[in-house]
C-alpha positions as CSV (number, residue, x, y, z in Angstrom):
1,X,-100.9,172.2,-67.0
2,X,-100.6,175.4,-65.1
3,X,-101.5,174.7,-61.7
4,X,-103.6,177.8,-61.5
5,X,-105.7,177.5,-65.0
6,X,-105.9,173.5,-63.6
7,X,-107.3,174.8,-60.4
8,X,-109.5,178.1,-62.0
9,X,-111.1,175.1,-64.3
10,X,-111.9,173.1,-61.7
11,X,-113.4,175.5,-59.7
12,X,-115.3,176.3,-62.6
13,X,-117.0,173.4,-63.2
14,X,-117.7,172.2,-59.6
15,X,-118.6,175.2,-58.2
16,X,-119.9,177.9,-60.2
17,X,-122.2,179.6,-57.7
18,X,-118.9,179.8,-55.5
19,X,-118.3,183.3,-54.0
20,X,-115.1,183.1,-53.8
21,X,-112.0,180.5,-54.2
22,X,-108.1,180.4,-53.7
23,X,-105.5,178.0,-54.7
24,X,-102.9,177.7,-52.3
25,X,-100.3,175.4,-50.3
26,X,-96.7,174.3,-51.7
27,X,-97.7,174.3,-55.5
28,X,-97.7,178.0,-55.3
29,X,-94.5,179.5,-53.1
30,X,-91.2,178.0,-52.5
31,X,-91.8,174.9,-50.8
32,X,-93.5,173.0,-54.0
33,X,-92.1,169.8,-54.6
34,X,-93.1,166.8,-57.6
35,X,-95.6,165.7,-55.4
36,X,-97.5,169.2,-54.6
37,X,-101.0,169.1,-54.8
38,X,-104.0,171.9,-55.3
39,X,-105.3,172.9,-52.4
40,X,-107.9,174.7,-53.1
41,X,-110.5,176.4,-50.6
42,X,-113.9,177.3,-51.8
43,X,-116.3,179.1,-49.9
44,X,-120.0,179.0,-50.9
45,X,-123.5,180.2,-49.0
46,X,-124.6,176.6,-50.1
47,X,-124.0,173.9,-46.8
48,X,-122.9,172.0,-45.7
49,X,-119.2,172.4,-45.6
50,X,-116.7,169.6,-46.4
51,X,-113.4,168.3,-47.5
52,X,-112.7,166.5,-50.6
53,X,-109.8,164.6,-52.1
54,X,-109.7,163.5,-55.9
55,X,-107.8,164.1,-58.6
56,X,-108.2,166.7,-61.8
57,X,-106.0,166.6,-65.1
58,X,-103.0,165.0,-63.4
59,X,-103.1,167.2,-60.3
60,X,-104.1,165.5,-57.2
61,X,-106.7,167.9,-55.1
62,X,-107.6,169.1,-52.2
63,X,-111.2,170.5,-51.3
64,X,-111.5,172.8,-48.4
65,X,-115.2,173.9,-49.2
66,X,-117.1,176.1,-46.0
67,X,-119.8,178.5,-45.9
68,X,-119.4,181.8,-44.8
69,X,-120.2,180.8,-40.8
70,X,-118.0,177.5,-41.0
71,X,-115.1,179.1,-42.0
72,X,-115.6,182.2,-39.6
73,X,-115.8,179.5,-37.1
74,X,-112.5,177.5,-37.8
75,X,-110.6,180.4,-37.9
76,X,-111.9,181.1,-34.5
77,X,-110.9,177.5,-33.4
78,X,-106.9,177.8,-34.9
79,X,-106.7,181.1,-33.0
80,X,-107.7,179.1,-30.3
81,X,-105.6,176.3,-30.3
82,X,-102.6,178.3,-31.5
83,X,-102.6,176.4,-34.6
84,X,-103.4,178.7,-37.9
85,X,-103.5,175.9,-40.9
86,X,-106.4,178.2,-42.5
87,X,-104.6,181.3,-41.8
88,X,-101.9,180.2,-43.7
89,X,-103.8,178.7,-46.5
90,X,-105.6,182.3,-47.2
91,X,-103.0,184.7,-46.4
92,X,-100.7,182.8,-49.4
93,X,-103.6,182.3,-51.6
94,X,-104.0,183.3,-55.5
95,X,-107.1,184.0,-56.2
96,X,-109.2,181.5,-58.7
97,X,-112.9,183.5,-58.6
98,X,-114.6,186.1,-56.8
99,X,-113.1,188.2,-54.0
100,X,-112.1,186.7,-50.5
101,X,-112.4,191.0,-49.4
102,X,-109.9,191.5,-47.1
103,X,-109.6,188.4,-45.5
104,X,-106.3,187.5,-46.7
105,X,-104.6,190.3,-45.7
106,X,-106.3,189.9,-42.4
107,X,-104.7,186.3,-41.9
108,X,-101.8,187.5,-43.0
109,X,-101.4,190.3,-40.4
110,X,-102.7,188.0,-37.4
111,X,-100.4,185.3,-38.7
112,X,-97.7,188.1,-38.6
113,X,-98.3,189.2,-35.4
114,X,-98.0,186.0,-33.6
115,X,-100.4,184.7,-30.9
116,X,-102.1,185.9,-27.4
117,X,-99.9,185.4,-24.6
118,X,-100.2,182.2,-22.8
119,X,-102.5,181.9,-20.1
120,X,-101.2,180.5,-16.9
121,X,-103.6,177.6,-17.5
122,X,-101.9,177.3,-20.3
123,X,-98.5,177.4,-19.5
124,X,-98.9,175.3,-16.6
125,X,-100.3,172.5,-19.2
126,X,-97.4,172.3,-21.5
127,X,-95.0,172.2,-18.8
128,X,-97.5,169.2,-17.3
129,X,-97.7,167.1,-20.1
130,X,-93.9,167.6,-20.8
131,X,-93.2,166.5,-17.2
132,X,-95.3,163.6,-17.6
133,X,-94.0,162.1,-20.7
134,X,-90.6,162.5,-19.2
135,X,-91.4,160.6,-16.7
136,X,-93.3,157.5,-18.7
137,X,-89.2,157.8,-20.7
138,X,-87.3,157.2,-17.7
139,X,-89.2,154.9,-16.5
140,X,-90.2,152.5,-19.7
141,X,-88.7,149.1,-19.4
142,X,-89.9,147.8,-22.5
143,X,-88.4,149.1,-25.6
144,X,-91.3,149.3,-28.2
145,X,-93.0,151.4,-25.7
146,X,-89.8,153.7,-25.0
147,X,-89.2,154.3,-29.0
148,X,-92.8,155.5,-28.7
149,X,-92.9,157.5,-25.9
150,X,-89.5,158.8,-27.5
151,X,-91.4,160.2,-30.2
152,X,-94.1,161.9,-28.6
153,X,-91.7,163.7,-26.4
154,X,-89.9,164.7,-29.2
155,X,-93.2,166.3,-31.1
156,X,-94.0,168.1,-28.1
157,X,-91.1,169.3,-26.5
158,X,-90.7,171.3,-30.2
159,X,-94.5,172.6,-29.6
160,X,-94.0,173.5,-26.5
161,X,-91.0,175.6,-27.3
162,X,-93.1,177.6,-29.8
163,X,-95.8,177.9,-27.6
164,X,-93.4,179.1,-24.6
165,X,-91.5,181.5,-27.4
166,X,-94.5,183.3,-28.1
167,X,-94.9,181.5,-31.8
168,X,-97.8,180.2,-33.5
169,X,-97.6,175.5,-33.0
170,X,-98.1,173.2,-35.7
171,X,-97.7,169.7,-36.9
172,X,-96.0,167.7,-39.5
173,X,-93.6,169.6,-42.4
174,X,-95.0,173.5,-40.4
175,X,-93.7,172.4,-37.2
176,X,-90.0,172.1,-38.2
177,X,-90.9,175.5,-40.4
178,X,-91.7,177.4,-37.7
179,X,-89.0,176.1,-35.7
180,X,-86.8,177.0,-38.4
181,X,-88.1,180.4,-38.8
182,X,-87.9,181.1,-35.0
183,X,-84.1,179.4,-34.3
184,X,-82.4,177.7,-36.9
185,X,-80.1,176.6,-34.3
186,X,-82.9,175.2,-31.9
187,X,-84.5,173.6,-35.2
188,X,-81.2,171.8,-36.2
189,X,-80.5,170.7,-32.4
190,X,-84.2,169.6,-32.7
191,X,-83.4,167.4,-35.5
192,X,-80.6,165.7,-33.9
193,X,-82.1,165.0,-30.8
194,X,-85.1,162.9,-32.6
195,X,-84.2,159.6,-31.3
196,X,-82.9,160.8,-27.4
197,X,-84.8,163.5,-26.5
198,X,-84.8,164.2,-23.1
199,X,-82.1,166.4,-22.6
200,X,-83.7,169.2,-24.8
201,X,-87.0,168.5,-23.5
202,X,-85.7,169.1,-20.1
203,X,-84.2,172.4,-21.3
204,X,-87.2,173.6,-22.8
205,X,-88.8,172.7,-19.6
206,X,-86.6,174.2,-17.0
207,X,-86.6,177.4,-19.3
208,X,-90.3,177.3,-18.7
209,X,-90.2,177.4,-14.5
210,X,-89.5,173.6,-14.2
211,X,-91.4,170.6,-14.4
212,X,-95.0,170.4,-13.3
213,X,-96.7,167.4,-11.4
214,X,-97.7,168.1,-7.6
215,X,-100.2,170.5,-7.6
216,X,-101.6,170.6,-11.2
217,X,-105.2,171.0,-11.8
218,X,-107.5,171.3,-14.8
């Protein structure tokens, strides 16, 4: 079926006092794959809020039901953090029933727009917790521990380079997206560097003023 008429039925039938709905994520733009699902946010005046998996005519689903305030408030809490996943999820929505306003065109402009600067606070944090995972690398003597210290440094030397570039962070399948979409080259030197990634994080990090351990407060 459609994924759209799947997803307008659904809403349908679970929430017909909704006030509005979207269906979103991969199964609508580009990125959809065989295993897209339908995520699907619902916002209702009814609490509480909630998230919901299950499965509906084939299509596995996911529920991102808020009320008016809780949504309001976790878009508040991405801008915050830098990470928009509910900016993201509106500004590409299609609409399943009743009328979002101008919300989605809202997201879509602050998603467009890019974060607030950092703060020093800020800055100074990044460049701390890159120094200090560099350090627990180079000094690791047992290798399970190394592979995984390996990895976080790898996750967060790419965050940190958004961050530092101005550009919004994220996690899993967005963070090599937005990496992509701000240097392709970085993104593919990113990529490489999965397994041994000190070099780049040191790069990232003397681009940034140079690593951070004397001195750091918060």
């Amino acid at each position: 079926m459609d994924p759209v008429s799947a997803a307008r039925d659904l809403v349908t039938a679970r929430f017909p006092d909704a006030t509005w709905a979207l269906l979103t994520g991969s199964v609508v733009n580009s990125h959809r794959t065989a295993g897209s699902d339908l995520d699907i946010v619902v916002v209702h005046e009814a609490g509480p809020g909630y998230r919901e998996s299950l499965h509906f005519r084939g299509w596995p689903v996911e529920l991102f039901v808020h009320t008016p305030q809780r949504l309001a408030e976790s878009l508040a809490r991405e801008l915050t953090a830098r990470k928009p996943s509910t900016h993201r999820m509106l500004a590409g929505g299609v609409p399943l029933a009743g009328d979002p306003g101008g919300l989605p065109a809202r997201c879509a402009r602050i998603l467009a727009e890019g974060p607030p600067p950092l703060t020093p606070a800020e800055r100074d944090k990044l460049r701390y917790v890159l120094t200090d995972l560099l350090d627990d690398h180079r000094y690791a003597t047992d290798p399970g521990e190394r592979a995984v210290i390996a990895a976080a440094l790898w996750v967060e030397a790419a965050r940190a380079s958004l961050a530092f570039a101005g550009r919004w962070i994220s996690s899993g399948k967005w963070l090599l997206r937005e990496l992509r979409e701000h240097d392709a080259a970085f993104a593919t030197r990113w990529l490489a560097a999965r397994d041994a990634p000190t070099a780049l994080a040191m790069e990232i990090l003397d681009r940034a003023g140079g690593p951070l351990f004397d001195g750091y407060r918060a």
